[in-house]
C-alpha distance (Angstrom), angle and dihedral (degrees) to the residues before:
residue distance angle dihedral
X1 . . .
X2 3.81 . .
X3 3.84 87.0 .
X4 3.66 89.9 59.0
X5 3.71 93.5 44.3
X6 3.71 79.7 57.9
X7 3.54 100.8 50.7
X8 3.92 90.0 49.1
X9 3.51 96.2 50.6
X10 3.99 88.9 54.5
X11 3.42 90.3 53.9
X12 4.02 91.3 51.8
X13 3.33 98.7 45.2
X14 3.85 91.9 87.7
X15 3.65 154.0 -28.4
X16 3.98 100.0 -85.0
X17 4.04 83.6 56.2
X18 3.35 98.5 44.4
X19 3.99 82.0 46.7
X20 4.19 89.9 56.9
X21 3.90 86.2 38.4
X22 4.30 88.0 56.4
X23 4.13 85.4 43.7
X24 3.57 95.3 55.1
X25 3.33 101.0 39.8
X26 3.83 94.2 54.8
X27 3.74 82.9 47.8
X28 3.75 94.0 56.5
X29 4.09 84.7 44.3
X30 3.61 95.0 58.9
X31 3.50 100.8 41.7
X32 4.31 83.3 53.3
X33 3.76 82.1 47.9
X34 3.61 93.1 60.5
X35 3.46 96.9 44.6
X36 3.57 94.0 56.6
X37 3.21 95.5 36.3
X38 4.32 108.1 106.0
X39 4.10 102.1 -145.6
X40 3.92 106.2 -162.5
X41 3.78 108.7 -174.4
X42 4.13 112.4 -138.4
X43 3.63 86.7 -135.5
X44 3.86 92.2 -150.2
X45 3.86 114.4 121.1
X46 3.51 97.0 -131.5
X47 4.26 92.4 53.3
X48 3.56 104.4 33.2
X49 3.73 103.6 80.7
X50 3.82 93.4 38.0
X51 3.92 88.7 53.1
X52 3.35 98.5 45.8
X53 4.20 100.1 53.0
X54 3.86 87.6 40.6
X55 4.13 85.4 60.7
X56 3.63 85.5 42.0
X57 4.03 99.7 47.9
X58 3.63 105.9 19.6
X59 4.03 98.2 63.6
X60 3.98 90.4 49.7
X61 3.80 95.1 52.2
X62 3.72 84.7 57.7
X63 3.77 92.3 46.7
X64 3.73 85.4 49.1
X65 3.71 101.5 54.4
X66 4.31 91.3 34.5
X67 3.99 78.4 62.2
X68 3.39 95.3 50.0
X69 3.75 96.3 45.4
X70 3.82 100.3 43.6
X71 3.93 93.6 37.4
X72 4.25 110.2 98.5
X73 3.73 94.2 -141.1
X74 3.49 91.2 58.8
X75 4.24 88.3 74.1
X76 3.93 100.8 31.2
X77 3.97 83.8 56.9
X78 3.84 92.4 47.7
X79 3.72 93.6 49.5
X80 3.75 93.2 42.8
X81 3.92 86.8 54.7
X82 3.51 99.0 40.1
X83 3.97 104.9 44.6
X84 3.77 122.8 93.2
X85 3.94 114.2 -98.8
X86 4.14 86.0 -121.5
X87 3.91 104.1 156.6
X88 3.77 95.3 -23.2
X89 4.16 124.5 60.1
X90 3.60 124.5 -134.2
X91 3.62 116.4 -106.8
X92 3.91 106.8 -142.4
X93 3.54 83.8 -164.4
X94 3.58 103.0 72.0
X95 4.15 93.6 39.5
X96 3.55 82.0 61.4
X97 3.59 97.5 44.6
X98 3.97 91.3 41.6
X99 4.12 91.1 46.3
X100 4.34 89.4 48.5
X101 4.00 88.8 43.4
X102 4.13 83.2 47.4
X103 3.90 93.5 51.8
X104 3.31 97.1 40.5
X105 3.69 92.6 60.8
X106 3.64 98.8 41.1
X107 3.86 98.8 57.7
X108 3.56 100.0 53.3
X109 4.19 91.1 81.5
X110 3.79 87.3 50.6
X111 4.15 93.3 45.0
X112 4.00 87.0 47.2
X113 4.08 89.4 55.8
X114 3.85 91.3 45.1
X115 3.48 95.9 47.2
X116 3.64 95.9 42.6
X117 4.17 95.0 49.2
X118 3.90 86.0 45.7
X119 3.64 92.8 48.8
X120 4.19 95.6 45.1
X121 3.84 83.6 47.8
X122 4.21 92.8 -152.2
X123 3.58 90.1 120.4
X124 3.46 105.5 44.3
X125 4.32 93.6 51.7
X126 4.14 79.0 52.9
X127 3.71 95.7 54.0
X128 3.90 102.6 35.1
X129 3.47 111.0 23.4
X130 3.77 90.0 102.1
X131 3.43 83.9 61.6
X132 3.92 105.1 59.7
X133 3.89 113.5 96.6
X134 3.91 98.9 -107.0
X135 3.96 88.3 -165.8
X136 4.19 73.0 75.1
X137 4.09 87.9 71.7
X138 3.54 131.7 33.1
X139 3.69 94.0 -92.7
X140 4.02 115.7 -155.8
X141 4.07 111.5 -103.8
X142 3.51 97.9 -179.5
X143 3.92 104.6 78.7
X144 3.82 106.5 69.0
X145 3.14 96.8 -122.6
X146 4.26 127.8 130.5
X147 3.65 107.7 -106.5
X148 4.08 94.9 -117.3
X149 4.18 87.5 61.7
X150 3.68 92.1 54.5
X151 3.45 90.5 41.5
X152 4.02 87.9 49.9
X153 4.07 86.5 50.7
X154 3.87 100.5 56.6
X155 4.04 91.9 93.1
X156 3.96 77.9 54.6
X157 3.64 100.7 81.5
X158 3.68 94.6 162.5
X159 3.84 84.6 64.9
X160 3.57 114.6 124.5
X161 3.48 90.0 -145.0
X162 4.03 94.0 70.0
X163 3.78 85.1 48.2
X164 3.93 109.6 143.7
X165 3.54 88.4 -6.8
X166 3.60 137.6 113.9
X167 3.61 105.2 -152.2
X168 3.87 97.8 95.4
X169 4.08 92.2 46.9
X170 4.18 86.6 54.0
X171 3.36 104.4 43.3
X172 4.14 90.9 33.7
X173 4.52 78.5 58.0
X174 3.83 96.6 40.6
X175 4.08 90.9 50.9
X176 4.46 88.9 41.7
X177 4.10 92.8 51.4
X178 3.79 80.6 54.0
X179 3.98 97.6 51.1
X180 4.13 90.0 43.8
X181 3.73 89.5 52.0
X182 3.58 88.9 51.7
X183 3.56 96.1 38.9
X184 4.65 90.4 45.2
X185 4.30 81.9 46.8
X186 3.53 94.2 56.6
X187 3.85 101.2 41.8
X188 3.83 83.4 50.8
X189 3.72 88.0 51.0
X190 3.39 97.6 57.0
X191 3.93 94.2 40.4
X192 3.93 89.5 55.0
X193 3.50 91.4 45.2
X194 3.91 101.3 48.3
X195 4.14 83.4 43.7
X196 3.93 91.0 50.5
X197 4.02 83.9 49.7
X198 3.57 100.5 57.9
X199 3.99 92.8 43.3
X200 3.20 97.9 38.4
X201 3.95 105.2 41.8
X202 3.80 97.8 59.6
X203 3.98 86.1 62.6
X204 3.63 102.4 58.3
X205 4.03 98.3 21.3
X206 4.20 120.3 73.4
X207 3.66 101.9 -120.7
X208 3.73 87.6 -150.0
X209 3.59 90.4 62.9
X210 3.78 95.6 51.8
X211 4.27 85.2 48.4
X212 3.52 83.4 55.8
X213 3.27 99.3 50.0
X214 3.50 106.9 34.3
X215 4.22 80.9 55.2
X216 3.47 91.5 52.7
X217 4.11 95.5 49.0
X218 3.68 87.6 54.5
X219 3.97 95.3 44.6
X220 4.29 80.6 55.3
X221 3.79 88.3 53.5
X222 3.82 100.5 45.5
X223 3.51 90.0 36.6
X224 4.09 91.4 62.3
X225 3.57 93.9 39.5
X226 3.89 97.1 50.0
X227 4.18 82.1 49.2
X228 4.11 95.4 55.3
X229 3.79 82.7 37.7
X230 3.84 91.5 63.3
X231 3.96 97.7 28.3
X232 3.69 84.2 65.0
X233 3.92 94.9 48.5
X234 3.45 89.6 47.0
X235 4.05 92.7 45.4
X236 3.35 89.5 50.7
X237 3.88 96.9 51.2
X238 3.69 98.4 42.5
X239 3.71 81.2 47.5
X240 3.88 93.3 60.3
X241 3.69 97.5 34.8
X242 4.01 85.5 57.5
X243 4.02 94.3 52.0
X244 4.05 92.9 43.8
X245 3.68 84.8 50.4
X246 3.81 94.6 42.7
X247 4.00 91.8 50.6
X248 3.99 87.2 45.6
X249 3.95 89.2 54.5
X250 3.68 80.0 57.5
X251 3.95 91.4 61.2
X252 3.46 117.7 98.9
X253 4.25 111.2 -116.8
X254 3.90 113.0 -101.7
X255 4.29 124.8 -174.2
X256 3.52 112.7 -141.5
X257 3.86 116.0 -174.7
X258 3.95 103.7 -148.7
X259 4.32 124.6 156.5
X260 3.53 116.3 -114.8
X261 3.98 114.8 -82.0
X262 3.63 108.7 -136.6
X263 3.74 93.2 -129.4
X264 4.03 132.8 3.4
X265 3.61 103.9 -151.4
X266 3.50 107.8 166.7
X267 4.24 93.7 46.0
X268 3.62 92.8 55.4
X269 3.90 86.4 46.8
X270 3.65 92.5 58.4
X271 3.72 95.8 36.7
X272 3.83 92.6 54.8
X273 3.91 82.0 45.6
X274 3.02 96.6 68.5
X275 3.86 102.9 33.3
X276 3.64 87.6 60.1
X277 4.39 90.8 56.6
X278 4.02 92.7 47.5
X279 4.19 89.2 45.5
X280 3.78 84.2 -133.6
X281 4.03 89.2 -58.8
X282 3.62 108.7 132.7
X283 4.00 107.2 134.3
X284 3.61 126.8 69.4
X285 3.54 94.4 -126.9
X286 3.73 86.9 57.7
X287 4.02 96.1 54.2
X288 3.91 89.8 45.2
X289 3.84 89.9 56.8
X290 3.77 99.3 39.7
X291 4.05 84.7 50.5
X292 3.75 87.5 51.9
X293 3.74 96.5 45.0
X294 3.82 86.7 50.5
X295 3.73 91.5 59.7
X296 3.99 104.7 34.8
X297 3.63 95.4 39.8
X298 3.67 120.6 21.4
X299 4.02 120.4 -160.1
X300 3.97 112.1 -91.8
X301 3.84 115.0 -106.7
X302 3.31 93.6 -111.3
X303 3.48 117.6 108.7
X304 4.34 106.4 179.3
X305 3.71 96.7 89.5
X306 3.70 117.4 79.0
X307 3.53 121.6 -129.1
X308 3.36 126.8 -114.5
X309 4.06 117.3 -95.0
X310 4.00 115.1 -177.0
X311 3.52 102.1 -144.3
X312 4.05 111.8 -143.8
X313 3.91 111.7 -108.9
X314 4.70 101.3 -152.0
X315 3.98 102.7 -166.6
X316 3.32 122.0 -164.0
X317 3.96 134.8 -133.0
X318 3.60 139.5 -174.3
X319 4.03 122.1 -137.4
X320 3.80 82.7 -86.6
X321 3.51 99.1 60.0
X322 3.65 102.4 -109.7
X323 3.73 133.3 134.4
X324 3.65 116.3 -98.0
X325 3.64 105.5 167.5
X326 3.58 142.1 -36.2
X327 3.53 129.0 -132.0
X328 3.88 127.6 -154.5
């Protein structure tokens, strides 16, 4: 139990986890896919082969783009790509490093199919049984048949053809050793490539570059999410200050005569309390063009100067009209 608690908190702890979490699951999906998945083979020469590589191609293009559209990268790369420079430059450097982190992730699902059809071998007899040499096997002669129909029928076993006969179990085994070898070569492909990659990158790449950019790919990341994050506190607060004003409206008007107090404390508490969760936003007009800003001219990363905050200026007058005091 504490080893899952670990495992879930990994996956939490940010968006590239929760990116490998996404990857593996659909991995683990398509593999169950497969498993339940019946295959019946037409067992008609002219079908069979195109049957077989649509089952074989079709479900991994749809892994592919599922990655793609469920993996987080996918939109901090668009947006980086997309926006205006405005006051900060784009950094080709992390597109590409967000687009190769993006890919990456969204073939594995499709790999995991391959390799698991190639490895189970059901797919391959289908599709290329016609093509296996049946003066290999001791082919039966006594059906009528033409030779590429029987050959079509050996994923078939509940032919009657193959009845007491073990044609269709040979060739089914000659044509399955040949889909695990493929399957075995290109697992050890892609293990001997991915091990070549981590030796061999650090030798011709500058690791401070990668630092650099790997920094900056995550500062993109948090730097959206933190955004949405306060967007929706701020939604939700202009949203409430809007009703409570709405149902005030509603109120009919009442004139109280009261003498000045010589300080309202608690008033000016709330008042600033509020001010300080709307960031001073409080008209449409105001949200449309801070939204706009955002996206035509992000803030420069350079966080020493202090922003500007306009600090609220309460005067106060008498019955007359004239200035008492102000208060900053």
């Amino acid at each position: 139990m504490d080893r899952l608690k670990l495992v879930l908190q990994y996956f939490q702890s940010n968006s590239e986890s929760i990116s490998n979490g996404i990857c593996i699951i659909l991995a683990l999906v398509s593999v169950k896919l497969y498993t339940s998945f019946d295959f019946n083979c037409p067992c008609l020469p002219q079908y069979n082969k195109l049957y077989s590589l649509g089952v074989m191609i079709v479900p991994p293009i749809i892994f592919f783009f599922l990655g793609v559209l469920v993996n987080r990268h996918t939109g901090v790369m668009m947006d980086e790509w997309m926006r205006p420079a405005g006051n900060r430059p784009k950094n080709p450097a992390v597109v590409k490093y967000l687009f190769s982190a993006m890919i990456q992730r969204a073939l594995l699902a499709p790999m995991v199919w391959i390799l698991v059809t190639l490895l189970d071998g059901k797919i391959f007899i289908c599709a290329f049984s016609v093509s296996v040499d049946p003066a290999l096997f001791s082919a039966p002669n006594n059906t009528g048949l033409d030779m590429i129909k029987i050959m079509a029928k050996v994923p078939c076993k509940e032919d009657v053809i193959f009845r007491n006969s073990s044609f269709r179990k040979a060739v089914s085994r000659y044509v399955r050793c040949y889909s695990q070898a493929v399957g075995w070569s290109i697992l050890l492909f892609l293990i001997l490539m991915g091990a070549l990659g981590r030796l061999v990158k650090p030798c011709f790449d500058d690791h401070a570059k990668f630092l650099q950019t790997r920094y900056w790919s995550n500062y993109l990341d948090v730097e959206q999410r933190l955004f949405d994050e306060t967007c929706v506190l701020h939604a939700r607060d202009f949203a409430r200050k809007c009703v409570v004003q709405f149902f005030e409206d509603m109120r009919e008007d009442t004139i109280l005569h009261l003498p000045h107090p010589p300080f309202i404390p608690v008033l000016r508490e709330d008042w600033e309390d509020e001010e300080e969760r709307l960031h001073g936003i409080t008209k449409q007009e105001q949200v449309d063009q801070l939204l706009d800003k955002w996206y035509y001219s992000k803030p420069e990363l350079d966080v020493t100067r202090f922003a500007y905050k306009p600090q609220p200026c309460v005067t106060w007058e008498d019955h007359e009209g004239r200035t008492l005091y102000s208060d900053l």
